[in-house]
C-alpha positions, -999 to 999 in steps of 0.1 A, spaced: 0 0 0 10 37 -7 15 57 23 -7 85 29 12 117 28 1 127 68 36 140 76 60 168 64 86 142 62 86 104 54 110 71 54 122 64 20 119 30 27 92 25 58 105 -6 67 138 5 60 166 9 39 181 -19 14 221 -19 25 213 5 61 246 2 77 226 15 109 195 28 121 205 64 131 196 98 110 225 92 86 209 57 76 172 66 67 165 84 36 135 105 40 114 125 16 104 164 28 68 172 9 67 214 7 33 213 -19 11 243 -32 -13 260 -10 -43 243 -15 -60 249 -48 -30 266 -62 -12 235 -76 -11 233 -112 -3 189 -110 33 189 -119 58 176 -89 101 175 -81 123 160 -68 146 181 -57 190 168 -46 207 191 -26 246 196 -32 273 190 -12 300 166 -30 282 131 -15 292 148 21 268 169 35 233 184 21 227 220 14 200 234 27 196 264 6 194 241 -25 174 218 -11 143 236 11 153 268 -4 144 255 -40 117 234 -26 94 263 -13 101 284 -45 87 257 -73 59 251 -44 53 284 -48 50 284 -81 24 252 -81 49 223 -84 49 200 -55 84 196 -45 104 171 -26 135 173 -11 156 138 -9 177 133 20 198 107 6 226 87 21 259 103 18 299 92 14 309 110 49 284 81 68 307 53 49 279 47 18 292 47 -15 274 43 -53 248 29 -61 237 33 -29 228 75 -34 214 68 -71 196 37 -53 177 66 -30 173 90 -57 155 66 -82 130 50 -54 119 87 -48 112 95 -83 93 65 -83 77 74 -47 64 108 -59 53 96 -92 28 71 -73 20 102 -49 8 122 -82 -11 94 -96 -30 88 -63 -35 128 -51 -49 138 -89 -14 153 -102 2 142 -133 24 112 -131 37 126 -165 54 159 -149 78 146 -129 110 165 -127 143 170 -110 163 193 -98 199 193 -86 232 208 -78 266 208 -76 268 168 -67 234 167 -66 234 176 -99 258 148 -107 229 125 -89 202 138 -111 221 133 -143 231 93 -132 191 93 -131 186 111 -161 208 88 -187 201 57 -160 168 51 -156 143 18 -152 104 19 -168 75 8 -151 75 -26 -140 35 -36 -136 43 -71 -120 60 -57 -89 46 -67 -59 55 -37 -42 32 -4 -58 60 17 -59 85 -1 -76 59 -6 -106 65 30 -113 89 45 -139 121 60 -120 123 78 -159 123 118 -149 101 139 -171 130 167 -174 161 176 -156 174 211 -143 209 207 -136 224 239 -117 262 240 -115 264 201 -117 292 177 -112 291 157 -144 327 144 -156 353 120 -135 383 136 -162 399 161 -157 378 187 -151 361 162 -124 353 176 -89 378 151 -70 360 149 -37 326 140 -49 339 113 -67 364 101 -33 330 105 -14 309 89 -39 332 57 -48 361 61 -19 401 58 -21 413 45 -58 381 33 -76 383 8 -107 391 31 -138 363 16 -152 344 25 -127 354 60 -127 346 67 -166 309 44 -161 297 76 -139 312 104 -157 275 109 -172 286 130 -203 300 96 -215 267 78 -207 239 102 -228 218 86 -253 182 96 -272 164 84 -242 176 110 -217 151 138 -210 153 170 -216 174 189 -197 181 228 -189 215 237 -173 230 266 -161 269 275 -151 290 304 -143 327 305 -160 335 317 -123 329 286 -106 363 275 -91 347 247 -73 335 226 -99 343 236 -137 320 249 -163 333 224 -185 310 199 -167 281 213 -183 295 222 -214 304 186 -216 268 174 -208 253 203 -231 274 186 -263 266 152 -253 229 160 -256 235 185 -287 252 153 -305 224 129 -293 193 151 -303 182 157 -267 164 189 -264 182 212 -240 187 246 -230 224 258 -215 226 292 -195 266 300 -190 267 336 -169 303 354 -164 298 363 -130 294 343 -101 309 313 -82 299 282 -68 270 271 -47 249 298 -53 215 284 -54 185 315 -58 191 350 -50 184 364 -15 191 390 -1 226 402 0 231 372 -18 228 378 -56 227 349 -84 222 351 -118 185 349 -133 182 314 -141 152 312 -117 140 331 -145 150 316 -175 135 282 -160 106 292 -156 101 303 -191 112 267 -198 91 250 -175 64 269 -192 71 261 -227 75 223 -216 38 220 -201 51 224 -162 38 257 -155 1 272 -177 
């Protein structure tokens, strides 16, 4: 059965987590709900990854962006996922992030919004978690037992905001430490640099980048950005000169560029937003 939705925040897994190395905070992925006020949602949902280079989660990309698209009628969701720093490593994060896709897609079918206009959102390595899910992704399996995992874990669209896409040389190093520990398998290493790993299938994607980010590179989205260019996947890439890393929405004192902006216009055109 699909839990009811009585609670801000919700187990991943209610009767816990496949590979749980424990049973404290650190070891139970949860789902935060910030939805529309009521009669103000327009059906589309997120799921929203907080940066942090698989160590620690951002708030301000995570609740911060949450209450924005929820203000603009898209039920969002934030995804506490299990991190490097509390000893997980892949596929354990990409594990989380595709049974919440698939969690608030069966939320939308049963609470009248669209299971079609499902989206995600994420930065920095969050963003490198939303683009694993966007060129690896399972369809809906109808003779699952378990309602949830009959679901699509397919996003609708990505928005990827300063992301860490490549393991080369323009590869944030610590993500991918925190991510797949000391030395990983070569092999390994190149199978999650997700430039490498686009194809037709991945959705649509906007991405935006400043060429002053000295954290992670704006090659990593340049990189992702040609790799949908070459396989026909419709995208829009917003590069700004000024600004660094970790930015996340404007506040105040503060200030970001206007991609908040720009995606919205692209939502819009892509039947998120009326």
């Amino acid at each position: 059965m699909i839990p009811v939705l009585f609670a801000e925040t919700l187990p991943l897994w209610p009767d816990g987590a496949p590979g749980a190395l424990g049973s404290e905070e650190q070891d139970v992925p949860t789902l935060t709900a910030h939805l529309p006020e009521e009669g103000k949602s327009n059906g589309a949902s997120f799921l929203v990854l907080p940066g942090g280079g698989y160590g620690s989660l951002a708030n301000h990309e995570g609740e911060g962006y949450a209450k924005w698209l929820a203000s603009q009628g898209i039920a969002a969701y934030v995804l506490k996922y299990r991190l490097g720093s509390s000893g997980y490593r892949h596929p354990v994060m990409v594990q989380d992030a595709a049974r919440a896709l698939r969690t608030i897609r069966a939320w939308a079918r049963r609470d009248g919004r669209d299971p079609a206009r499902i989206g995600i959102i994420g930065s920095s390595a969050g963003g490198h978690l939303t683009s694993l899910l966007l060129v690896r992704h399972d369809g809906e399996q109808p003779e699952a037992p378990d309602p949830i995992t009959r679901e699509s874990s397919r996003p609708d669209l990505g928005v990827l905001c300063y992301p860490v896409i490549s393991s080369g040389e323009h590869g944030h190093r610590g993500s991918f430490k925190n991510l797949l520990g000391e030395n990983p398998p070569a092999g390994l290493l190149q199978e999650l640099s997700t430039e490498l790993q686009v194809t037709k299938e991945t959705p649509p994607t906007f991405l935006w980048h400043t060429t002053g980010d000295q954290g992670v590179p704006v090659e990593n989205s340049l990189l992702f950005a040609t790799a949908l260019a070459k396989a026909g996947v419709p995208f829009e890439l917003h590069v700004y000169e000024k600004g660094g890393h970790g930015m996340g929405l404007s506040g105040p004192g503060k200030p970001a560029p206007p991609w908040d902006a720009e995606l919205l216009r692209w939502l819009k055109a892509r039947g998120f937003l009326p």
